[in-house]
C-alpha positions as CSV (number, residue, x, y, z in Angstrom):
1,X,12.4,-74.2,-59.3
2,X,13.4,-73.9,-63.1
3,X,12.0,-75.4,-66.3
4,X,15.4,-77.5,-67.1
5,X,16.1,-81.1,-66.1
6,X,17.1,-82.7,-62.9
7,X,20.2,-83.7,-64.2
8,X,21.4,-80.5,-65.1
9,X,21.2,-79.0,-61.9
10,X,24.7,-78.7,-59.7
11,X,25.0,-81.4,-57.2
12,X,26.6,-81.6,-54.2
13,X,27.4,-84.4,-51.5
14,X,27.6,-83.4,-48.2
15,X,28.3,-85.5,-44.9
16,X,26.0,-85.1,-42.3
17,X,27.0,-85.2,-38.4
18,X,25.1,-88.1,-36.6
19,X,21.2,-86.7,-35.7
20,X,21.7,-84.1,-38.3
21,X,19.8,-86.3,-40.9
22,X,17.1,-87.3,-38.9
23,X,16.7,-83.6,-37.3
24,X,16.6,-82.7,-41.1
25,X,13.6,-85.3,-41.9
26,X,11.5,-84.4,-39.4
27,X,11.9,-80.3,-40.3
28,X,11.1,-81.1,-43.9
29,X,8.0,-83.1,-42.8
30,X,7.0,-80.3,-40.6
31,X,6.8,-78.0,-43.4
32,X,5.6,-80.5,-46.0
33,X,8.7,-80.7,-48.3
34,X,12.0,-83.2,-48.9
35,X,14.8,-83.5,-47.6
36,X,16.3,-81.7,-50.5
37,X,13.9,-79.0,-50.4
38,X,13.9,-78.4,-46.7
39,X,18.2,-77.9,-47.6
40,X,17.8,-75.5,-49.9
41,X,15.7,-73.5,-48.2
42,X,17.6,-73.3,-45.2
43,X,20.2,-72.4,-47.9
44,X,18.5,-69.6,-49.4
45,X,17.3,-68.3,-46.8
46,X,21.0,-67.9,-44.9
47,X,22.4,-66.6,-48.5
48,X,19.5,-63.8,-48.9
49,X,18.1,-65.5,-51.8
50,X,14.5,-66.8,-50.1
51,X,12.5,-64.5,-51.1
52,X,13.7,-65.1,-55.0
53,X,12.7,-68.6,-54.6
54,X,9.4,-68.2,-52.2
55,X,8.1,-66.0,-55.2
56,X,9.1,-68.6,-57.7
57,X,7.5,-71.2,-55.6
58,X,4.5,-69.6,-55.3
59,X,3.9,-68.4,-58.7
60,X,4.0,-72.3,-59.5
61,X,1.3,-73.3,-57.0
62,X,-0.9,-70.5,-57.8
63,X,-0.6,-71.7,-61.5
64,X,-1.7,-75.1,-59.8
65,X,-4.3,-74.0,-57.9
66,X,-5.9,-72.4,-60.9
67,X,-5.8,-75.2,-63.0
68,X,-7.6,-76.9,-60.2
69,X,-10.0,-73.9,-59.8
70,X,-10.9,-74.7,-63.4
71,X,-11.6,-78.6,-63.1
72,X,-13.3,-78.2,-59.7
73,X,-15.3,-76.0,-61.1
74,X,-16.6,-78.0,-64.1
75,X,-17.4,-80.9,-61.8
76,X,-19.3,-78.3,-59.5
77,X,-21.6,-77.9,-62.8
78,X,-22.1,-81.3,-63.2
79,X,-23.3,-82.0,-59.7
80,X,-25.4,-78.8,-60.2
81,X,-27.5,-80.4,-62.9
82,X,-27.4,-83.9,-61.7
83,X,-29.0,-82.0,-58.5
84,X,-31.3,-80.2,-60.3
85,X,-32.6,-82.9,-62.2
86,X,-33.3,-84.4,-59.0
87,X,-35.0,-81.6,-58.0
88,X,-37.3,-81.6,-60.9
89,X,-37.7,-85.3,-60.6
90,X,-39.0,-84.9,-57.2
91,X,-41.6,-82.3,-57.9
92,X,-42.5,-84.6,-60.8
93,X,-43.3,-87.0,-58.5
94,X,-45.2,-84.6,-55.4
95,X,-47.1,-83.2,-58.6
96,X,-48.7,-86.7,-59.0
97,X,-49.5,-87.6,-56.1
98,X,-51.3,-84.0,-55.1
99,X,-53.5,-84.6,-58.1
């Protein structure tokens, strides 16, 4: 969410009902976060500050998915070459035996 340590954020215990924690486990699951994700979403989201943090949150995995553009790309290069020395390899080879 922000730049500065775990520790200082606030904290907060809370006491669950029975089922509650369980019913929380398998919502965070479903949508691929923790527990302590999944909580302060359903927190934002009832206090009106979602959206504030969905644009946060997504700013941070487009950052992520373009540093991963950048290294999938590079390894799409390689296997380029590698294929089209191959390539030349093979034609190497036809060439010979059409002669």
């Amino acid at each position: 969410m922000t730049d500065k340590p775990i520790r200082e954020y606030d904290r907060f215990i809370l006491r669950l009902p029975d089922g509650m924690r369980e019913k929380l486990q398998a919502r965070a699951t479903l949508n691929d976060r923790s527990m302590n994700s999944e909580v302060t979403a359903i927190l934002a989201e009832a206090l009106g500050v979602a959206d504030e943090i969905s644009l946060r949150e997504l700013k941070d995995a487009s950052k992520i998915l373009e540093r991963e553009e950048k290294v999938l790309k590079g390894e799409l290069a390689q296997v380029q070459e590698r294929r089209m020395a191959i390539n030349e390899q093979m034609m190497r080879i036809y060439q010979r035996r059409g002669k």
